[in-house]
C-alpha positions as a printed NumPy array, in Angstrom:
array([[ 20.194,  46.218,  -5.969],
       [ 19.967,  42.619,  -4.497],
       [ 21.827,  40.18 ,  -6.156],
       [ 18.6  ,  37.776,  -6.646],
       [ 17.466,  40.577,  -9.526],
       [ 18.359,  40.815, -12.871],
       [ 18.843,  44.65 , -13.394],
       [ 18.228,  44.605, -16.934],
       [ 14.84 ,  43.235, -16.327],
       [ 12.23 ,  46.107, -15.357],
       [  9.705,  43.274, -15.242],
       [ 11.457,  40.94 , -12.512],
       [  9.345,  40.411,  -9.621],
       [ 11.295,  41.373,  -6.32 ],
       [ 12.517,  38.972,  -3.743],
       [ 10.37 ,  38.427,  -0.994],
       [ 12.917,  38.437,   2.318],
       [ 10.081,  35.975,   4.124],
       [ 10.198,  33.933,   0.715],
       [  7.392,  31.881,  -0.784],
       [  5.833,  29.954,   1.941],
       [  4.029,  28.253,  -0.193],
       [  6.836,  26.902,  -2.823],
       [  8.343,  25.927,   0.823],
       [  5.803,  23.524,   1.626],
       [  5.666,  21.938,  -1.826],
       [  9.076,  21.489,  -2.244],
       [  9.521,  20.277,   1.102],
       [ 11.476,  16.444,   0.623],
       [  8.514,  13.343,   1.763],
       [ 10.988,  11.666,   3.947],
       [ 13.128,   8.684,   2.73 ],
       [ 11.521,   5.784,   4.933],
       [  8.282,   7.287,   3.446],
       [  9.243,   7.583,  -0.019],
       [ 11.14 ,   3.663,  -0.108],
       [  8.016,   2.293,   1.597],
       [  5.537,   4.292,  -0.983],
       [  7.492,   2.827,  -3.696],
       [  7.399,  -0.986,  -2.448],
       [  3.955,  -0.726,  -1.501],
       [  3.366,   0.38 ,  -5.186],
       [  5.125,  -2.153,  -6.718],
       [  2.658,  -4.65 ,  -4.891],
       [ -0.017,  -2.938,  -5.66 ],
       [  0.627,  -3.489,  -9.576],
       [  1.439,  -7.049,  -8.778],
       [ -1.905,  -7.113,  -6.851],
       [ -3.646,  -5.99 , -10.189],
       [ -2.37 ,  -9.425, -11.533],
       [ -3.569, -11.787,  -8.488],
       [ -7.225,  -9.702,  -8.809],
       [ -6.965, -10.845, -12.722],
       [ -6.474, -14.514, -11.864],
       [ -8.652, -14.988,  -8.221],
       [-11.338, -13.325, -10.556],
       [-10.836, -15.602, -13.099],
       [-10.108, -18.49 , -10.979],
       [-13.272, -17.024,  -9.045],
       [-15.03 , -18.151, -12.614],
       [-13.798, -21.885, -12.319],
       [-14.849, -23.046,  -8.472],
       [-17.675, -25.242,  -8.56 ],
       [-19.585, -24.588,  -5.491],
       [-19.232, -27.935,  -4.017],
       [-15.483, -27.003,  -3.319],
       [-14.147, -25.767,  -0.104],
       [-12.389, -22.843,  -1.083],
       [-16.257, -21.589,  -2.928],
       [-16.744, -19.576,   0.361],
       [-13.798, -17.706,  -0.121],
       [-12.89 , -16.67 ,  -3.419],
       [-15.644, -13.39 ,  -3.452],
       [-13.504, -12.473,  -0.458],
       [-10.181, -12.934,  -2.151],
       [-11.279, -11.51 ,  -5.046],
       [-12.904,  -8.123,  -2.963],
       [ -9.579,  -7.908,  -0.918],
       [ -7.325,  -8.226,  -3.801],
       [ -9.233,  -5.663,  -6.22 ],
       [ -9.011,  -2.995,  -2.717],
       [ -5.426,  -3.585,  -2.523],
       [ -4.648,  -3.062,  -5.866],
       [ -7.116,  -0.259,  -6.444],
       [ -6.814,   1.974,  -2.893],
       [ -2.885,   0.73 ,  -3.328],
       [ -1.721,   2.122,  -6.623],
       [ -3.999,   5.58 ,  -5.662],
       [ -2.802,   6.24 ,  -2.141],
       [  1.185,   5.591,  -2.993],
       [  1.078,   7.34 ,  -6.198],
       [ -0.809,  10.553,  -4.317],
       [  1.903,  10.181,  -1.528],
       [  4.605,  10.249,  -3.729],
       [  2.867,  13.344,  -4.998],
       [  3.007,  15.119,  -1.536],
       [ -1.005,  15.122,  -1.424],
       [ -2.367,  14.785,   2.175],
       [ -5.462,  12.997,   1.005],
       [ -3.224,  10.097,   0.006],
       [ -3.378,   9.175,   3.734],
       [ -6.778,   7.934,   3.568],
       [ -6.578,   5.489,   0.338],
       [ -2.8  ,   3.917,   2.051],
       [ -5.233,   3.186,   5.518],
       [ -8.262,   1.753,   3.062],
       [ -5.279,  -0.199,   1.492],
       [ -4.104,  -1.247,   4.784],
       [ -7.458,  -2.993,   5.96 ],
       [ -7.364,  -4.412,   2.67 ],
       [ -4.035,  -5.806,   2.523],
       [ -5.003,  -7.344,   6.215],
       [ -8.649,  -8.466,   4.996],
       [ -6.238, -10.176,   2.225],
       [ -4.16 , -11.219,   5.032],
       [ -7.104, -13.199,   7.103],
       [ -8.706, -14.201,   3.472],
       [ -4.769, -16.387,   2.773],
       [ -4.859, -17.761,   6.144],
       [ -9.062, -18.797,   5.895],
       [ -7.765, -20.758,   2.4  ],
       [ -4.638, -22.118,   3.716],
       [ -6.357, -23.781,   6.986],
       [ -9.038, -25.507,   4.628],
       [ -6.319, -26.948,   2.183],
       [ -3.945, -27.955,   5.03 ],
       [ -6.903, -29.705,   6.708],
       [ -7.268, -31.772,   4.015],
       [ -4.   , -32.945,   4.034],
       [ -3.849, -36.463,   5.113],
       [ -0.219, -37.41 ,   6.241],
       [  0.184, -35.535,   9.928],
       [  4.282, -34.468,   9.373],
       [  2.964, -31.973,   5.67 ],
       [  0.405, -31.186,   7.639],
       [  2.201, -29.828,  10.161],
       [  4.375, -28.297,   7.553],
       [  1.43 , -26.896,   6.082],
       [  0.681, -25.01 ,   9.266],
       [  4.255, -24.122,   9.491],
       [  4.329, -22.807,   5.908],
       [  0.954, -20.869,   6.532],
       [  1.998, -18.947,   9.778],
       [  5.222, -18.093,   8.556],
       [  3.678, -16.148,   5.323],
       [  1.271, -14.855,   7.608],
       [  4.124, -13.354,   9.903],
       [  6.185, -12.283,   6.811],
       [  3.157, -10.295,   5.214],
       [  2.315,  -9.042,   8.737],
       [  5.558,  -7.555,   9.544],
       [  5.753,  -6.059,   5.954],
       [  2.628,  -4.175,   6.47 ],
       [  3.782,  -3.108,   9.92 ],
       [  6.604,  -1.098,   8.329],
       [  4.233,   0.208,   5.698],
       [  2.173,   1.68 ,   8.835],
       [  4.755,   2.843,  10.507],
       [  5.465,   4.965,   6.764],
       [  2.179,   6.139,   6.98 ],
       [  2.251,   7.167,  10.519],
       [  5.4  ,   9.226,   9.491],
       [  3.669,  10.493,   6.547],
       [  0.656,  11.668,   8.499],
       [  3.691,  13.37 ,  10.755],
       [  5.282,  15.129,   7.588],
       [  1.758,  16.398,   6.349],
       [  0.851,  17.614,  10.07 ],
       [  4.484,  19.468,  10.307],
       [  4.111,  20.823,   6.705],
       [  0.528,  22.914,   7.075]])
């Protein structure tokens, strides 16, 4: 008898020599690049839940005679899809679902909706900014957490991409 069976047992399924194609696929490992960026991207999306609390709240306060009025429905739309298509997408990745793919890319145009929404508010504060050197270093300050957010989500696509590989390889 093969050495996989327990003899005693008259009930013990047989081995398969093919094996279980589909244990295979589930048990398959995401990869690691995947998996780290899933993780990060999760953690921001619970800290997103936060911000979405207090733009919506902060939506509340701005009288619409302020400059920043036009923007806060924005902020408030971009935050709620990054914390919402965010937290579903990187917890269904994690889970090895293939449908997870299409909440991380709805997070993505969030995230850069979010992205354009920071740099929309940061122009119309820094323009009111009277002294020329701050407001250069308002501009300064503005496209350098623009390019910091920018390459983070760069390196979240390029997870996704290989995600969208590992799914395509797995079926």
């Amino acid at each position: 008898m093969d050495d996989h069976i327990d003899a005693s047992n008259p009930f013990a399924a047989s081995v398969s020599p093919v094996g279980n194609h589909f244990e295979d696929r589930q048990s398959s490992a995401l990869p690691g690049y995947v998996k780290a960026w899933a993780i990060v991207a999760l953690v921001f999306s619970s800290l997103r839940v936060i911000m979405t609390a207090l733009s919506a709240f902060g939506a509340l306060v701005v009288k619409p005679d302020n400059p920043l009025y036009p923007t806060v429905a924005f902020e408030v739309a971009s935050n709620a899809g990054f914390a919402i298509f965010g937290l579903i997408g990187n917890i269904l990745l994690l889970m090895k679902k293939p449908i997870s793919l299409i909440f991380c890319k709805l997070m993505v145009v969030m995230v850069v909706l979010n992205i354009g929404v920071g740099i929309w508010q940061g122009l119309i504060l820094v323009s009111q900014i009277v002294d020329p050197a701050q407001q250069m270093g308002g501009y300064g300050g503005l496209a350098f957490t623009a390019l910091i957010r920018a390459v983070l989500i760069g390196f979240y696509i390029a997870a996704i991409v290989k995600a969208h590989a590992y799914f395509a390889e797995r079926d």
